[in-house]
C-alpha positions, 0 to 999 in steps of 0.5 A: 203702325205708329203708336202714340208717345203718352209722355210727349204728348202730355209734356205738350200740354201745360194744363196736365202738369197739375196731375188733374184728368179733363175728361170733358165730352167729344174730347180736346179742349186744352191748348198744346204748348205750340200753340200758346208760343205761337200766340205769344209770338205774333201778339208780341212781334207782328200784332197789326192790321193785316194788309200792310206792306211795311216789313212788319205788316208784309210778315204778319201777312205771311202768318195769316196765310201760314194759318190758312194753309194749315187749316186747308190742310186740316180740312184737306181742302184743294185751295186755302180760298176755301177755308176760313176761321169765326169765333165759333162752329155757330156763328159760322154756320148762321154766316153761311147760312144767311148768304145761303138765303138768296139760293133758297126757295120755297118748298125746298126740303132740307134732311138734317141729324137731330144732333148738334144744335151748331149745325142744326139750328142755322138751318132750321131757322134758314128754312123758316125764313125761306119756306123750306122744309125740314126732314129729320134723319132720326136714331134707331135702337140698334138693339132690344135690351138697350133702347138707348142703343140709338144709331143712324142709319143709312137705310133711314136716311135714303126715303127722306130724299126727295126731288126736292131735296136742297141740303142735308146736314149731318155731324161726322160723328155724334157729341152724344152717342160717339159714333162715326158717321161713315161721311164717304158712304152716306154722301155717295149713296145721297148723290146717287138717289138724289141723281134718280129722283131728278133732285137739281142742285143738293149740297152736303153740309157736315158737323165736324166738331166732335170728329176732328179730334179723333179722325182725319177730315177728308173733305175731297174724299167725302165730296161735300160743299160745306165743313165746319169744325172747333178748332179749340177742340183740336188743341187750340184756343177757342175759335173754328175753322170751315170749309166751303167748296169753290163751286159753292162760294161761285154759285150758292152763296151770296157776299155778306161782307164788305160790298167794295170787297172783291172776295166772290169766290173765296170763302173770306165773303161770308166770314164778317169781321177780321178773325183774331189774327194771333189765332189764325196764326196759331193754326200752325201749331194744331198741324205741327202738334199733330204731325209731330205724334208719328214719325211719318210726319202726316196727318193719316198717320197721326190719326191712325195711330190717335184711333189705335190708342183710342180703343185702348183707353176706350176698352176698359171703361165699356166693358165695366159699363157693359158689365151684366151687373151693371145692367142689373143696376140700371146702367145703359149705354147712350149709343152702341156699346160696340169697341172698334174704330166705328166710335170715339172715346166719348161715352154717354150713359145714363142709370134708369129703372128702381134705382136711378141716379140723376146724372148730376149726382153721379159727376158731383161724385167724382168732383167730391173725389177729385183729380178729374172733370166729367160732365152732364147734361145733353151738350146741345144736342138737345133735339136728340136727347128730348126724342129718347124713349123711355124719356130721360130728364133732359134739365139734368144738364149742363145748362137750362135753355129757356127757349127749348123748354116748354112754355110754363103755365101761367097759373102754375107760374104765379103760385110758385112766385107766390109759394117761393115769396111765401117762404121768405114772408114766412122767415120773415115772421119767424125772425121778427118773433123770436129776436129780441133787438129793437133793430130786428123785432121793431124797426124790421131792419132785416130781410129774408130770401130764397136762393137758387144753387147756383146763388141767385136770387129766387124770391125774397118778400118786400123787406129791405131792397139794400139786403136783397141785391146784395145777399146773391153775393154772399151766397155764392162768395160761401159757395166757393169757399165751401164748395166741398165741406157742406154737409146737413146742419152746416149755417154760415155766417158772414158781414165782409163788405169784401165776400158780398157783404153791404156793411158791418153791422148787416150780419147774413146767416146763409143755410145750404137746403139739401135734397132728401134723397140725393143730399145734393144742395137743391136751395139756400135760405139766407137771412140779413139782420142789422145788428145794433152793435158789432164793435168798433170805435162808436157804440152802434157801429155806424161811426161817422167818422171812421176812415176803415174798416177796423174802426168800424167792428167785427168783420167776418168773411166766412164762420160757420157759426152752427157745424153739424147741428151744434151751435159754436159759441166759442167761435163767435164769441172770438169774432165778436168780443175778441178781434174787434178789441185788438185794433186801438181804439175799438171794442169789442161786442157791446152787448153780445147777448142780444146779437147771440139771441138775434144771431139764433133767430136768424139761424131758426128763421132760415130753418123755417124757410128749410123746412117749408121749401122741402115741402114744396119739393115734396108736394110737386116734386124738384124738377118742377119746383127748379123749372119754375124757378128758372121761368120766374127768373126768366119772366123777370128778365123778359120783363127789364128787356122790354122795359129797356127797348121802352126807354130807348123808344121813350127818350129818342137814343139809346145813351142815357147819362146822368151825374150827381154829388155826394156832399163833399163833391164826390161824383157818382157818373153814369152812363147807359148804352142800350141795345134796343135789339136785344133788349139789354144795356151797359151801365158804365159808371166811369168817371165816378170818384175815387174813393174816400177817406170817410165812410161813404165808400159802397162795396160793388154788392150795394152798387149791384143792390141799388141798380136791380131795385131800379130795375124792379121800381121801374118795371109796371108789372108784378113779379118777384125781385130776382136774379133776372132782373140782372140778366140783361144787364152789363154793370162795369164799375171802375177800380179804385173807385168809391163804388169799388173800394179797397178792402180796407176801405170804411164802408159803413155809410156807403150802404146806407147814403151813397147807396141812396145817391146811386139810384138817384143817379140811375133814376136820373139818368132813365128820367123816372123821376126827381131825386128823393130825400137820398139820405137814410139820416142815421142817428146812433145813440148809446154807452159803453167801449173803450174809455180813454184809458184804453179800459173797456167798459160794458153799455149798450147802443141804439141805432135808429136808421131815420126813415120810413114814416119817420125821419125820412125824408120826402120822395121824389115827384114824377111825371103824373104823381107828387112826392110822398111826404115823410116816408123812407124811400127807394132801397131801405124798407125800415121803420122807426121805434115806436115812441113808446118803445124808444122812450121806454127803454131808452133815456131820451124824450121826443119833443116833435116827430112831424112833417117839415113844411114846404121842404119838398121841391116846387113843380107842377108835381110837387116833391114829398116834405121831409120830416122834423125829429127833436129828442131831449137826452135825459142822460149824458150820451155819446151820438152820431149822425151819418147823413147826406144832402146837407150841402147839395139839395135833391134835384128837381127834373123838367123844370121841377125845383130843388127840395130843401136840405136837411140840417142836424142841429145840437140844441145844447144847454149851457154848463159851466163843465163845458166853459159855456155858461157865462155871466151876462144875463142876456145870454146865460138862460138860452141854449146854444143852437148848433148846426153840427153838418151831415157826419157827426159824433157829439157827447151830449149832456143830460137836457141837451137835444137834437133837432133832425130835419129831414130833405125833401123831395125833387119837384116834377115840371114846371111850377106854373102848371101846378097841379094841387095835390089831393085835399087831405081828410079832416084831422083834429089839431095836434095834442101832446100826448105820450110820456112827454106829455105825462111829465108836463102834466106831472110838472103842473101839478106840483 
């Protein structure tokens, strides 16, 4: 007997020269060389439609037909009538199963493997259709000290049979337990029952997806009417091939395709949909690989020689596993442990008893080790799995199917919703507690959340909306970076618009949660605090002029700021006061003492979170605390599918579009395809500018964090803002683009402006309601940097995002609601320094603080007023403003009117330093009134004041149909009271 050439067939393979083993299960996988030539070859020389008779289509015919012999040679088909190609075994199998429909009656039975969901799964839900019933041929233990030792037997096959018997379908050989089906002998004593009992018509379908690599299929010898098998498990790309009997196509199965087609009696009438030509074409290099491993040159003798050198590689790894001290350890073979040509090279295993070992653990071993790739879990043979006993954890697999699972318990479900929010609430305290900033412990410009391992978001409390959409990002950027070098004690830091970061002052310290026992990561806790000032051109950090990402501070991709336990000042130090320092014009740190003591806060914060989640795992135990994190998920997601299935309903289409304005005429487009069916959706924002000089470029994060808030906002149902929210949704963002800058784009304001236009745009484009203030009105105040000199000198600065129930603005109306007057809206959640505080530790006065009358937009809903914010600077100041609508007012919808724009106005004093103080008496005692536009930066003197006036809110319908807004309670008339107060008084009395 021929034997296999290792050598040559490695040198066949591209993917194998790195040195690294694919051990993936039921073998295959990778792409030979022949057929990646010809791939290439026909994308590049006979790329078009099939049927043409010019020389170039006449060739590419030719290949298509190549590909097919191929295939009926693989298959050992009669005709190449009887075979064709489909994106996967699935698909195939469903396509022949719905033509199967009309052969079907009711009280038809059919046997099927508990094996491979491909193959079962059509069938299955083909009986429900028809009225069919399904038989299960089930797995025996063949021996008394294994009860994994699962094997089918003929013998339990034959009393399923019945007169009724339509179908049955089996896999050659089992994904799972890598034994052989004996196809021949099953199908002949099948026909030789089903003839006694009088059955008249039973078709034979049969699974070869993880039997093609290891044996020849025979499809005449076997007598069967159906085959499928992948074909990327035989060397090729990801694709497959089936096989349905002449007599079948004629008799069994009805055309799915086009009517006008004449294909009745070729398998091409149920293959919906032209096949990747290049990949039919690249069959030919499956056959002549496989021909190529024996001198012989035929298909028996490769396989031949295939399963002789099976048992070899085979031989080693069964013994160890079979090994009495293995089985003293708990190891138990998942099938017969048997080594001959019965069973492929493709063992299962699981360690029960005392000292079990999640199977998840013992792959995460050998990735840790390196140079090769196993896996875990029941690889869709699901059904097989779940029947086991003693019962095995099926989740500890390659992936959760929600729709196997069973459902979760709806108290159970709202106490875990709650218990994870009450983690991130609990962070939440804790860091407001122990920080010392006025951003962080009084304005709440922070947020914290809980994570999954695979960094989606679980549950996060109601913080700052902006920060948890975005936070997902930056977990999973520092999962890939330190896949392999976390250990217990590790906390990581990071602000890098570029490793999901929003903007630089937002600094996320993310802590990998570890499992008690197995030290496996089971959860992150991750916190997002803005930080009043991290370096750059501008104290604050939010310059309003800055055009990159230098000017605007410290940027940091991935520190570890606490490595096993001990904190690493030295490091942050150097990102903070040193990096920042180097690019002209930029300082560093201003007032690095409080960002380290904040920094601190949130590193105890997600210790907080750490601690408690751990006590949730004890209590109730990880798998059920997992699952039910995986059906909050899933609750969010079935909640945004029905959502999108009402709108499409609602508004009579299922495309939605919208545009609107950044003040300088950039667009922000969108346009939303939805699939009623599935209940998802494509939002497409092409068309959306390029991006900008300034600042108002927004990282895809902020873009993804402005996108699940709308999504959350619009739900009418209480559950957590999650990863779910996101699942049914498709976002395409163009390159280049505002939305999807360079890394070295300025994105300070995009976090925090177009961010509020994005969901303007989105909630237009759902017609939810009238664009709100779509401004976060950004005032930054403070000393210190670079003096013009190039010397640093210390200060400190002040950032006071104004919104909230202060410099806000007004929110848009809706169908049945007026518009909240001063109040932040949509993804920021902050609120403003107390007057007291502001005043107390800064040097400025506040002259007003109060709504802006008739700012908000007319309508039969009326839009919420915007706010007027005047403060007096007692000290000469450097300040800045970044803010948006002051040049295009918040729309209206539905006949609503426009709000007012805002307006920044510097009331300066005049002063003969600044060449303004004249002699006419007329002029000389008045200040100047400044109008200084939306971005700003302006060296105000002591007296000098600025007058922030906020926009309002869209009016909703039209104004004629006005519906007056609720009577307000009775206040008393407004006092002056507080330290402007104090000093008028104090100024009186002298």
């Amino acid at each position: 007997m021929a034997s296999i050439d290792v050598e040559q067939v490695r040198a066949q393979f591209p993917s194998l020269r790195s040195g690294y083993i694919y051990a993936d299960n039921a073998g295959g996988s990778q792409v030979c060389q022949e057929v990646l030539d010809r791939i290439v070859d026909y994308l590049s020389n006979t790329n078009v439609q099939l049927g043409a008779d010019y020389s170039v289509g006449v060739q590419s015919n030719q290949r298509g037909a190549e590909g097919a012999k191929s295939a009926a040679l693989l298959f050992n088909a009669a005709s190449i009538d009887e075979v064709g190609f489909g994106p996967s075994s699935s698909m195939v199998l469903e396509n022949i199963a719905r033509a199967m429909e009309n052969d079907i009656k009711s009280g038809d039975e059919f046997i099927i493997t508990e094996e491979h969901e491909a193959n079962c799964g059509p069938w299955k839900y083909l009986a429900e259709r028809r009225g069919a019933t399904v038989k299960y041929w089930r797995t025996a233990p063949t021996s008394e000290d294994n009860p994994y030792s699962l094997a089918y037997s003929v013998d339990d096959l034959l009393p399923l049979v019945s007169a009724k018997t339509r179908l049955v379908a089996i896999s050659a050989c089992s994904n799972i337990l890598g034994t052989i089906i004996p196809v021949r002998e099953v199908v002949k004593a099948l026909r030789k029952r089903t003839e006694e009992l009088g059955a008249p018509k039973v078709e034979v379908s049969v699974d070869c997806v993880a039997y093609a690599p290891h044996r020849r299929m025979d499809v005449q010898k076997w007598d069967i009417d159906y085959c499928v098998c992948s074909l990327y498990k035989i060397y090729a790309a990801h694709n497959s091939a089936f096989y349905v009997r002449s007599k079948a196509l004629q008799s069994s199965l009805s055309k799915i395709v086009h009517h006008f087609l004449d294909v009745d009696s070729k398998s091409y009438k149920v293959q919906i949909g032209g096949p990747g030509y290049e990949l039919v074409y690249s069959t030919t290099g499956i056959t002549s690989y496989l021909l190529s491993l024996t001198p012989k040159n035929n298909l028996e003798a490769t396989f031949d020689a295939i399963a002789e050198h099976e048992q070899q590689i085979l031989l080693p790894l069964l013994v160890f596993l079979t090994d009495p001290k293995q089985y003293d350890r708990g190891v138990r073979i998942v099938g017969t442990s048997k080594i001959d040509k019965s069973r492929v090279p493709t063992v299962s295993f699981v360690v029960v008893g005392q000292n079990a070992i999640k199977s998840k653990d013992i792959v995460g071993f050998f990735d840790r080790k390196g140079g090769i790739g196993i896996r875990y879990g029941h690889f869709y043979t699901y059904s097989l799995i779940f029947n086991m006993k003693p019962k095995v954890d099926i989740s500890d697999g390659v992936d959760f199917n929600m729709e196997k699972k069973a459902p979760p318990d709806p108290i159970l479900l709202t106490l875990f919703a709650n218990r994870f929010m009450s983690v991130a609430e609990a962070m939440g305290r804790s860091l407001q507690q122990t920080s010392i900033s006025t951003n962080i412990k009084e304005r709440l410009d922070f947020s914290c959340a809980l994570f999954a391992p695979d960094g989606d978001l679980v549950a996060n409390a109601p913080f700052i909306p902006i920060h948890l959409g975005s936070m997902s990002f930056a977990v999973k950027y520092q999962m890939k970076l330190h896949a392999n070098d976390l250990k217990e004690g590790d906390v990581l830091m990071t602000n890098s618009p570029h490793a999901g970061g929003s903007h630089l002052p937002d600094i996320t310290i993310i802590t990998p949660v570890f499992d008690t026992n197995t030290k496996e990561i089971i959860f992150f806790t991750a916190s997002r605090g803005h930080h009043a000032d991290i370096g750059g051109i501008l104290p604050g950090s939010m310059p309003p002029t800055s055009v990159n990402i230098f000017e605007e501070g410290a940027e940091i991709v991935s520190f570890k700021i606490v490595d096993g336990g001990v904190f690493d000042q030295k490091g942050l130090h150097e990102y903070m006061l040193e990096k920042p320092a180097r690019y002209p014009g930029s300082s560093g740190c201003r007032n690095i003492k409080d960002v380290e003591s904040d920094l601190k806060a949130q590193v105890a914060a997600n210790y907080k979170g750490v601690q408690l989640i751990q006590t949730i795992v004890e209590e109730y135990g990880l798998q059920t605390v997992q699952d039910y994190m995986y059906h909050i998920r899933a609750n969010a997601e079935s909640s945004v599918r029905n959502l999108l299935r009402e709108v499409a309903k609602r508004a009579g289409s299922n495309v939605l579009s919208a545009v609107d304005y950044l003040d300088d005429g950039t667009p922000i487009q969108l346009k939303v395809e939805i699939n009623e069916k599935e209940g998802s959706a494509v939002l497409d924002f092409e068309g959306t500018g390029c991006e900008v000089r300034g600042n108002l470029n927004a990282p895809i994060s902020v873009v993804h964090s402005a996108v699940i808030y709308c999504m959350r906002a619009m739900l009418d149902v209480d559950i957590p803002l999650n990863a779910g929210c996101l699942v049914p949704l498709t976002i395409r963002i163009p390159e280049k683009s505002l939305l999807s800058p360079s890394r070295t784009a300025a994105v300070c304001g995009g976090n925090v402006l177009t961010s509020q236009r994005i969901v303007d745009v989105v909630l237009k484009a759902f017609h939810a309601c009238a664009a709100s203030q779509g401004c976060t009105n950004n005032l930054t105040f403070g000393t210190g940097g670079k003096n013009k000199d190039g010397v640093a000198v210390g200060g400190w600065g002040y950032y006071e995002v104004e919104r909230s129930q202060t410099i806000a603005g007004g929110s848009g109306a809706g169908p049945g609601w007026h518009g909240t007057s001063g109040v932040h809206t949509h993804i920021t959640n902050t609120r403003i320094g107390d007057v007291e505080i502001l005043e107390r530790r800064y040097p400025v006065l506040l002259h007003q603080f109060g709504l802006r009358p008739n700012s908000g937009g007319n309508g039969k809903w009326c839009g919420g007023d915007g706010v007027i914010r005047d403060i007096e600077f007692t000290h000469g100041l450097q300040v800045s403003i970044l803010s948006e609508r002051r040049t295009r007012a918040p729309y209206g919808l539905d006949g609503g009117e426009s709000a007012t724009m805002g307006r920044n106005t510097w009331v300066k004093q005049r002063r003969k330093e600044d060449g303004d103080l004249i002699d006419d008496p007329a002029e000389s005692g008045d200040p100047r009134y400044i109008n200084i536009g939306g971005k700003a930066t302006v060296y105000m003197g002591k007296g000098d004041r600025l007058v922030i006036e906020t926009p309002g809110g869209g009016g909703w319908g039209r104004p004629d149909g006005a519906i007056a807004r609720e009577t307000q309670p009775y206040r008393p008339a407004w006092e002056a009271r507080g330290s402007f107060a104090e000093r008028a008084a104090a100024q009186a009395s002298f």
